[in-house]
N, C-alpha and C positions, 0 to 999 in steps of 0.2 A: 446594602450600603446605609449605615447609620447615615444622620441628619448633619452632622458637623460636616463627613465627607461629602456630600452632596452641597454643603454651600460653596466649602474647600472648589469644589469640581465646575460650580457657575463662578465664582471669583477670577479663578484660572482661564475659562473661556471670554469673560468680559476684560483681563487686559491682555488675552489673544488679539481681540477685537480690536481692542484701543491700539495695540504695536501695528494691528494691518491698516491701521487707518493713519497712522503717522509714520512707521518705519521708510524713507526715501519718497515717502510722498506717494506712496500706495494706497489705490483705493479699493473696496472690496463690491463685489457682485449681490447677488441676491441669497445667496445661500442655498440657493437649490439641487445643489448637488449633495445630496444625503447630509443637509448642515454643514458643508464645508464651506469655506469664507473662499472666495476668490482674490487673490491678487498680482496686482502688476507692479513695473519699473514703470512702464510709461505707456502713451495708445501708439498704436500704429495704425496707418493711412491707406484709402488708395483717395483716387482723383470725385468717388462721391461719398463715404462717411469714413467715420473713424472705430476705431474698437480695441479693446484692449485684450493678454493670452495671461491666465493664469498662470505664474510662475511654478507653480504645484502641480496643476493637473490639465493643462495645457487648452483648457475650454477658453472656448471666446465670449468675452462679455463687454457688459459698457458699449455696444455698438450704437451709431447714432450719427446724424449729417453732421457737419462741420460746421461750426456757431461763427459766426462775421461780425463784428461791432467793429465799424468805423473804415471798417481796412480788409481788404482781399487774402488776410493771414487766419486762420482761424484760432482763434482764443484759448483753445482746448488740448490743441495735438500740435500746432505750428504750420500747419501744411498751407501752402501760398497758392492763389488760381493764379497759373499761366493763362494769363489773360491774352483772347484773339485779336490781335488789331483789326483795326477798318469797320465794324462794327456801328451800326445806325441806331442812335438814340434820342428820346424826345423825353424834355420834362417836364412832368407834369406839374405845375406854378402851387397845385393847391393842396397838393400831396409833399412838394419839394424832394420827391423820388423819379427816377428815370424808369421810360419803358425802352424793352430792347425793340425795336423797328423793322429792323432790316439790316442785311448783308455786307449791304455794303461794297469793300471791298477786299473783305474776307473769304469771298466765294472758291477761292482754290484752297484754301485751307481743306485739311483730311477731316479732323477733328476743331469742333466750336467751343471755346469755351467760355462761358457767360460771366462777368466778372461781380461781386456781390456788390462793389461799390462803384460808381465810374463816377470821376470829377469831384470824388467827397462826397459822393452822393448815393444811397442804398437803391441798385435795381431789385425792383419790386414788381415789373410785368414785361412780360412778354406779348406781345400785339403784334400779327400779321407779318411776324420776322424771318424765317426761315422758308417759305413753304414754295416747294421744287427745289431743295437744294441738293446739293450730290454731295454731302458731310455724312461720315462713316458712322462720327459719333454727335452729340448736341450733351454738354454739360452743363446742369443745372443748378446753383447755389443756391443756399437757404434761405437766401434773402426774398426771392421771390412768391408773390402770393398769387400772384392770376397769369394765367396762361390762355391768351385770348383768339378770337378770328379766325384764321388759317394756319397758324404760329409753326406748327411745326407737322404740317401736312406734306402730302407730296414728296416728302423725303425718302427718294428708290435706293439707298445706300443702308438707311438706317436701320439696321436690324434688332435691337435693344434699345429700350430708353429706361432711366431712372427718374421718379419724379418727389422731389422733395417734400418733408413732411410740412412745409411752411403754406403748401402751394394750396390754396384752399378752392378754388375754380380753374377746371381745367374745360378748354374747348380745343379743336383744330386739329388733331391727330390722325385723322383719316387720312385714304390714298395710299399710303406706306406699304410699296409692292412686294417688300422685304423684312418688312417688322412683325418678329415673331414674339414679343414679351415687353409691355409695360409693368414696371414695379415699382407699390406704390412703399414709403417705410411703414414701420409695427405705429409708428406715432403719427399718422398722416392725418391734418386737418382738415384733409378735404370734405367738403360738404355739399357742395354743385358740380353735374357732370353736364357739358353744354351738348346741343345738338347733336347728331350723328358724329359723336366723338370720337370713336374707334371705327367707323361705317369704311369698307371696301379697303380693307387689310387683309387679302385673300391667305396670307402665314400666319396669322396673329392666332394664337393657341394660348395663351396665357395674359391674363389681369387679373392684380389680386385686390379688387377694389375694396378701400377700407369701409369697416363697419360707419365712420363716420358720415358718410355719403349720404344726404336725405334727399336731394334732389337728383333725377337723371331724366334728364331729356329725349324723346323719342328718335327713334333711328340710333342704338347708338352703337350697334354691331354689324345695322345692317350689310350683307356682302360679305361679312369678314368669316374666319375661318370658322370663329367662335361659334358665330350664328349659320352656318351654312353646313356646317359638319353635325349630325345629329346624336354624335356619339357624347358631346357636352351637353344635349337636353334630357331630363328627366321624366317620363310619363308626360310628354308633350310643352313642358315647361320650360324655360333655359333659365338659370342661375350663373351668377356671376358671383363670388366672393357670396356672402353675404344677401344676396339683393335680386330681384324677381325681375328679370330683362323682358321677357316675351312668351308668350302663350302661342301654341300653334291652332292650327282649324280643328285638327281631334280633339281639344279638350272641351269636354261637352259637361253639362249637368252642375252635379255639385263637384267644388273644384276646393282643397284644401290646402291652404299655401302652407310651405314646411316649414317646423319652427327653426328660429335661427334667423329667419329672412329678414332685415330690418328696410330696407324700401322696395317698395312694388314703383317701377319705372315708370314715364308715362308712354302712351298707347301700348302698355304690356299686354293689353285683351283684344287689340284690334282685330284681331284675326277668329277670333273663338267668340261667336256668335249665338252661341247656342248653352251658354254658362247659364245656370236659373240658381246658386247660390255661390256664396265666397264664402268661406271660412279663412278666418286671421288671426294668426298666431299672437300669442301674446309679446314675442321679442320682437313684432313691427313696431319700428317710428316712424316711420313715411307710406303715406300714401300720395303717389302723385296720376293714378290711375287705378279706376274701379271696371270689374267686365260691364260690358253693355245686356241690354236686353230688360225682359221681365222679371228681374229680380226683386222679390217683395220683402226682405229682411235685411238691414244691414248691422251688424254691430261691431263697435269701434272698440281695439282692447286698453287697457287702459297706459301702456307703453307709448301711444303714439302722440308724436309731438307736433306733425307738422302734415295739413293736407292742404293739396296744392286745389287752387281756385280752378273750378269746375271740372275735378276729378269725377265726379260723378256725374257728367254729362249725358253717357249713352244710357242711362240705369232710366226705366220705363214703367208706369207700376208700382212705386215704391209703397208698403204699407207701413211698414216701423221700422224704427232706427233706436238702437240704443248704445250708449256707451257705457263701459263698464268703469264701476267705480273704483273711483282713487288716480283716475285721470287728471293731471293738471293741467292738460291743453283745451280741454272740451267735453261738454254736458250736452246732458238730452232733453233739458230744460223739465228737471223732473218727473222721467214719463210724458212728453210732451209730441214725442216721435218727431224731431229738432234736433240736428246737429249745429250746437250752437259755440261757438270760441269762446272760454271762457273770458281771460283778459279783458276783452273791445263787447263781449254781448252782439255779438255780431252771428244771424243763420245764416249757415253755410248750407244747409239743408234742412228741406223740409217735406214731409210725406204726403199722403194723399188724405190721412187721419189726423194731421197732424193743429196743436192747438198753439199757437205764436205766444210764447208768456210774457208775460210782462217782465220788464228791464228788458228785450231785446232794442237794441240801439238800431240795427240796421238789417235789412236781407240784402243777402247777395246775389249776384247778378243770376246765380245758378239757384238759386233757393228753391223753387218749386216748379223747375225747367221739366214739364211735360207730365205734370202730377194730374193725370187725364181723369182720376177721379173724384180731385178736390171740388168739394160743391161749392164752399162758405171761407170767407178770411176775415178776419177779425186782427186789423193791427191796431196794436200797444197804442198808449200816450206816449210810451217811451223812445218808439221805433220815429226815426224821422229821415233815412235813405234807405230807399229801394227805387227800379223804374219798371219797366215795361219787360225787362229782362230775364226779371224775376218769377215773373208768371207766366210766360211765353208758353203756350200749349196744353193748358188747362183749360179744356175741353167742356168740362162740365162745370164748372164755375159758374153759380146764379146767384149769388149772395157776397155782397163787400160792404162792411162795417168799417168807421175808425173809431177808435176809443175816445170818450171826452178828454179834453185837455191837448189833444195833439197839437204842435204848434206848427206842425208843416203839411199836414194831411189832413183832408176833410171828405167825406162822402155825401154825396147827391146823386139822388137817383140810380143806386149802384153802381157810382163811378167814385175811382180812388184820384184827388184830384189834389193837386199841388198847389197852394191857395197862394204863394206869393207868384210865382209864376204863369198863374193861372193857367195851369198845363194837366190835362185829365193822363195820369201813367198807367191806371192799369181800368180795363173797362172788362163786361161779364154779358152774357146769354142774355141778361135781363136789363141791360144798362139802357135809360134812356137820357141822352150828353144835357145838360143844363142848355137854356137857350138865355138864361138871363145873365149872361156878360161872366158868369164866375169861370166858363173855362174857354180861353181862344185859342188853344193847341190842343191836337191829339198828338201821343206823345209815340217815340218809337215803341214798336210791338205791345201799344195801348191792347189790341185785340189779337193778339198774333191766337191761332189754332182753337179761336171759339165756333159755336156751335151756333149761329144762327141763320135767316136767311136773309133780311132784308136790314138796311141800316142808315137810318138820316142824318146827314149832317147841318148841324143850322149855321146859321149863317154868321152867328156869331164865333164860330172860331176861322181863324185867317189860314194856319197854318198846321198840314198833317205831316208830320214826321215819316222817317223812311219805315217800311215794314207794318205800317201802325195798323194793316189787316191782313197782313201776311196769312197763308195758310188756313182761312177759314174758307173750309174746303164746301161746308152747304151754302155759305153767302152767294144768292141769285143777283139781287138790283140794291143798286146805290143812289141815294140823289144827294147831293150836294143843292142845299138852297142858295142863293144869292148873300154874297158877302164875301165868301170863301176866296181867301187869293193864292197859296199858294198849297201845289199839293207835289209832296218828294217823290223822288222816284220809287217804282217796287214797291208801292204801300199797298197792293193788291196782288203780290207775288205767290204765283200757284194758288188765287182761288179758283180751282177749276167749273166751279159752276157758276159762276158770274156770268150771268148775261146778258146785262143792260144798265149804262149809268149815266146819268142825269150830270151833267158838270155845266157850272153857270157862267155869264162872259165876266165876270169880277176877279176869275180866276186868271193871274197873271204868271206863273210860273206853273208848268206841266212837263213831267219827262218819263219815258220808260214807265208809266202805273199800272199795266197792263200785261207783265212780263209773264210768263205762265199761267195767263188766264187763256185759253185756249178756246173756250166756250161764247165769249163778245161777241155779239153780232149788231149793237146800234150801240149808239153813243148818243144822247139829245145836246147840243148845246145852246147856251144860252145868247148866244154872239151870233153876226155872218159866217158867212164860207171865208172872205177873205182874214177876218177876225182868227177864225180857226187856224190858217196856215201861217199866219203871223206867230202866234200861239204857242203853233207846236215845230215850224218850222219844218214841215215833213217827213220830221224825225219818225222813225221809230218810234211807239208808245209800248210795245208788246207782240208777241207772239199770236195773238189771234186776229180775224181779218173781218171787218166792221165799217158799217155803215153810218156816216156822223150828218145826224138829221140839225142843221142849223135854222136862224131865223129867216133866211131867205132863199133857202134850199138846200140839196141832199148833194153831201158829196160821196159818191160811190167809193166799196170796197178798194180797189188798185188806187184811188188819190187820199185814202183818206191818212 
């Protein structure tokens, strides 16, 4: 074919193109059918989307929900929601949209169906409306974006459901002793799956959850057929759609998630104990759960957009962490073994080698949760929140730095100490608490799972927060000197080898500090016998049973 006939041959096919796209108001498809243009006279309907039948080759295309502006007619195709009467609605003043509520007095109705506007007004949520109903069907318009509560749980009738591509949070689906198929559209916005969302749908065999999905919350098959029948899991794995639901007890070792999977659920490893590496695919965007244990490696691919706050909880051990580059959600603070957010500068994690760089703004509450082998911390000028949370279970911790210039943090005596507040958040093996007025709180889980045995409190701090020596399992004896007035509850919870503590009569608040110490056997205080029972009001202090030597005698174990 000479070159004249070949323009001749795209001239011809471009006002092919141009007659499908205006001849009676025909629109054309995508062309995937060997280059053929698809088109129609007009869409036709059922009661959830619309779609159009090639006049040529009889393929269905153009499919898609029903668009609403203003009015319960749809824009597109004409087709009108027979709207349910009786129907309970609330509206929300700050949105100027309705939620749908409740029943009402629609409850004998066979079929529901949810109208996209009520009052001139776009329903946009579903909240706690339907759940125990005996409705065969539940139609759902595009108008709505959240689907909340119990909304459409309990429903022993409902064997199908359709969920709109608008609907971007879905919760309450559970129960449904007949519901074999939710289906989501090709275009579904959805990106949060709430609580045990699908949980104890013993028929449910089919969810085609969309790629967009970054969040799912734990429980969310449990009971149902999906998760109960093993013939849906993979090498001990369950997949749904896209996305990594649940790990059973055989998956032991190195565990390689397959590619394609774009969110790992959360507690998808609760069960699999015995995991020592993860491998992640490059098509994950979500991490909302990491396995537990001794896992000493992690790296992050460079796809992922979103990790949910203390994903990495049970992970024990940690030595390095990297992210691979070209990541726009988050860095490794250069080699720094830090997973750090880009945008905010905020660690999200941190290892056991790990060196805090400068520009980090904040650590989070999970940052070095049980990094048993960090010795030394060195935080930024730049860093100015974290607490007690942050470091909880760092065992071997003997060394805390701040950098000059910090404006919220200062170190004394290897305490990390909150200089307007004057509140000491993270304390170490070697800390000994300032006595000259800079700090009068120990802050929650200031000490949580350090390594020492013996520990003074002076008398200038008034007030010990809850936990603030949680879990340090060699701590033998405590004294509290005179000053001290208030100490929370459980600030000595499970140190099992505590055996003797010193509390002064300054001390005016005491409850439960004793909870899991098991080992107590005196108590000195600093007050009377009837000071003491005033005191503690013969509450309960703890699990262990102890002799409280006061200033003018002993009250035995059974009174004390």
């Amino acid at each position: 074919m000479n070159k004249k006939l070949l323009i001749s041959a795209a001239a011809i096919s471009a006002l092919c193109f141009a007659f499908g796209l205006t001849a009676c108001g025909n629109e054309t498809g995508n062309g995937e059918n060997g280059g053929h243009v698809h088109t129609a006279e007009a869409f036709g309907s059922d009661e959830d989307v619309h779609r159009k039948v090639c006049t040529d080759c009889g393929e269905t295309f153009a499919e898609g929900d029903h668009v609403y502006k203003g009015s319960n007619t749809c824009t597109e195709c004409g087709y009108t929601i027979p709207e349910t009467a009786g129907l309970e609605y609330e509206l929300d003043e700050e949105t100027d949209t309705y939620a749908v509520t409740g029943i009402g007095t629609a409850g004998d109705a066979e079929k529901v169906y949810i109208p996209a506007y009520h009052d001139g007004k776009a329903v946009t949520v579903i909240d706690d409306a339907f759940y125990g109903c005996t409705f065969s069907a539940i139609k759902i318009p595009s108008t709505v974006e959240r689907i909340e509560g119990y909304a459409l749980g309990g429903c022993n009738n409902l064997t199908e459901l359709r969920i709109p591509d608008s609907v971007t949070y879905i919760k309450g689906i559970g129960g449904n002793a007949v519901l074999k198929s939710v289906t989501f559209g090709k275009n579904s916005k959805l990106t949060e799956v709430g609580k045990a969302m699908f949980c104890y749908c013993p028929e449910l065999t089919y969810v085609n959850l969309p790629d967009s999905v970054r969040i799912i919350e734990d429980d969310t098959f449990e009971e149902s057929k999906i998760y109960t029948d093993k013939s849906f899991w993979t090498d001990g794995i369950l997949y749904v759609g896209n996305h990594m639901i649940a790990a059973d007890e055989t998956v032991s070792g190195k565990v390689t998630v397959r590619e394609g999977t774009k969110c790992i659920a959360l507690a998808a490893f609760q069960d699999s104990e015995d995991v020592t590496e993860v491998v992640l695919p490059e098509s994950l965007a979500s991490i909302c759960d990491f396995a537990r244990g001794e896992i000493k490696t992690i790296s992050i691919p460079k796809n992922v957009e979103y990790i949910r706050e203390g994903a990495f909880n049970d992970v024990y051990g940690l030595d390095h962490i990297t992210v691979e580059s070209g990541n726009a959600f988050y860095n490794d603070g250069n080699g720094s073994d830090c997973l750090i957010e880009t945008a905010t500068n905020k660690l999200i994690l941190g290892s056991n080698h790990a060196t805090i760089p400068a520009g980090v703004t904040e650590i989070g509450r999970h940052g070095f949760r049980f990094c048993r082998s960090l010795t030394k911390i060195v935080i930024p000028a730049s860093c100015t929140v974290l607490d007690g949370w942050s470091f909880m279970g760092c065992s071997a911790l003997e060394s805390i730095e701040v950098a000059d210039g910090n404006p919220v943090f200062q170190s004394i005596g290897n305490c990390l100490i909150e200089k307007e507040s004057q509140t000491l958040r993270v304390g170490c093996n070697t800390s000994v608490i300032p006595t000259d007025g800079s700090v009068t709180v120990i802050g929650s889980y200031a000490f949580y799972g350090r390594a020492f045995e013996t520990i003074k409190i002076p008398g200038a701090i008034k007030t010990i927060e809850e936990r603030a020596f949680g879990y340090c399992e060699q701590l033998k004896s405590v004294i509290f000197e005179d000053g001290v007035s208030e100490i929370e509850s459980y600030i000595f919870g499970e140190c099992t080898s505590l055996t003797s503590v010193e509390i002064p009569a300054s001390v005016k608040k005491l409850s439960g500090i004793f909870k899991g110490c098991d080992s107590i056997t005196q108590v000195k205080y600093g007050g009377t016998m009837d000071d003491w029972i005033a005191l503690t009001g013969r509450m309960s202090l703890g699990d262990s049973v102890y002799t409280v030597i006061c200033t003018n005698g002993t009250i035995p174990p059974e009174n004390s």
